[in-house]
C-alpha positions in Angstrom: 11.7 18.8 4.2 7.6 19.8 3.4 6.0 16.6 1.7 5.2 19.4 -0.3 8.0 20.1 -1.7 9.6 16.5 -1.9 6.1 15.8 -4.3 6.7 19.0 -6.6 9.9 19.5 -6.6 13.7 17.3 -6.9 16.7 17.9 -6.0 18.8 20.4 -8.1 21.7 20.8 -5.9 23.5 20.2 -2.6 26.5 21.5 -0.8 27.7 19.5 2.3 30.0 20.9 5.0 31.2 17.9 7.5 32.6 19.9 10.9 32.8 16.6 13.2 32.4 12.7 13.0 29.1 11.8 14.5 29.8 8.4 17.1 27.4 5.5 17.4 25.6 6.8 20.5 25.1 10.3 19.6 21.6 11.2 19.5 21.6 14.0 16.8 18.8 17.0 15.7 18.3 17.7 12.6 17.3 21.0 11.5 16.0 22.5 9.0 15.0 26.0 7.4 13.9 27.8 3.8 16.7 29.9 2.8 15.8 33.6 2.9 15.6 35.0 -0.8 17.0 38.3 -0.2 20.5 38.0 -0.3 20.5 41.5 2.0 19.1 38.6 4.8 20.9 36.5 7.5 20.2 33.7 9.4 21.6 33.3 12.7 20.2 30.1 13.7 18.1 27.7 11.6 14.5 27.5 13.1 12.3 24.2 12.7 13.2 20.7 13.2 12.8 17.5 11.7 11.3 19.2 8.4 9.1 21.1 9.8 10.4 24.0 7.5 7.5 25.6 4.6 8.6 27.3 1.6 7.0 30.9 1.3 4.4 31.1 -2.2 7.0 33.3 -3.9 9.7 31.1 -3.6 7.7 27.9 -4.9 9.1 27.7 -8.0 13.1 27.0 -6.2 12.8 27.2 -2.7 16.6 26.7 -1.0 16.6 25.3 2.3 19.4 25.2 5.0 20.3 21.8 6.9 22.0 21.3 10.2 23.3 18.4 12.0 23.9 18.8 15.6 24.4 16.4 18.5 21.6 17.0 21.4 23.5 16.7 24.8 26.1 19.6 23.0 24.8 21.2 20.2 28.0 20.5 18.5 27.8 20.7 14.7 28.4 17.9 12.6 27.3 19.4 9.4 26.0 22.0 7.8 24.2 21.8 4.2 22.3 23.7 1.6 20.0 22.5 -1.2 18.3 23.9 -3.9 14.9 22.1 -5.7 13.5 22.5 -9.2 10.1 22.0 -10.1 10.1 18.8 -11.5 9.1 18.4 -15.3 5.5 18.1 -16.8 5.1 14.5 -17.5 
């Protein structure tokens, strides 16, 4: 995730899907991408890894970003997620 939006933001909402167990001695990736606005939009593949995703200015209010699990020898999902963030309130 941008520090960015872990300082700004908190976590509204997450959906998990679990494909496969993950063993002990898996060495796994874990991507991440901003969720494309424009529901007309598909993603094939998430791009970035480790966090290295950054939300777009227009969607800085509730960016959605997409989360993958893999395991690196197979690329093998283990799971597949979605959360949403909220601009977290004045103080």
């Amino acid at each position: 995730m941008p520090q960015e939006t872990i300082d700004t933001h908190e976590l509204a909402s997450i959906t998990l899907d679990y494909m496969r167990e993950c063993l002990q001695d898996d060495v796994v990736d874990s991507l991440t991408s901003i969720e494309p606005t424009d529901s007309a939009e598909t993603v094939s593949e998430l791009n970035g890894t480790n966090g290295s995703a950054v939300a777009r200015k227009d969607d800085a209010d509730c960016p959605m970003f997409l989360h993958l699990l893999r395991v690196s020898c197979d690329r093998q999902e283990i799971n597949r997620g979605r959360t949403e963030w909220r601009k977290k309130p004045a103080r």
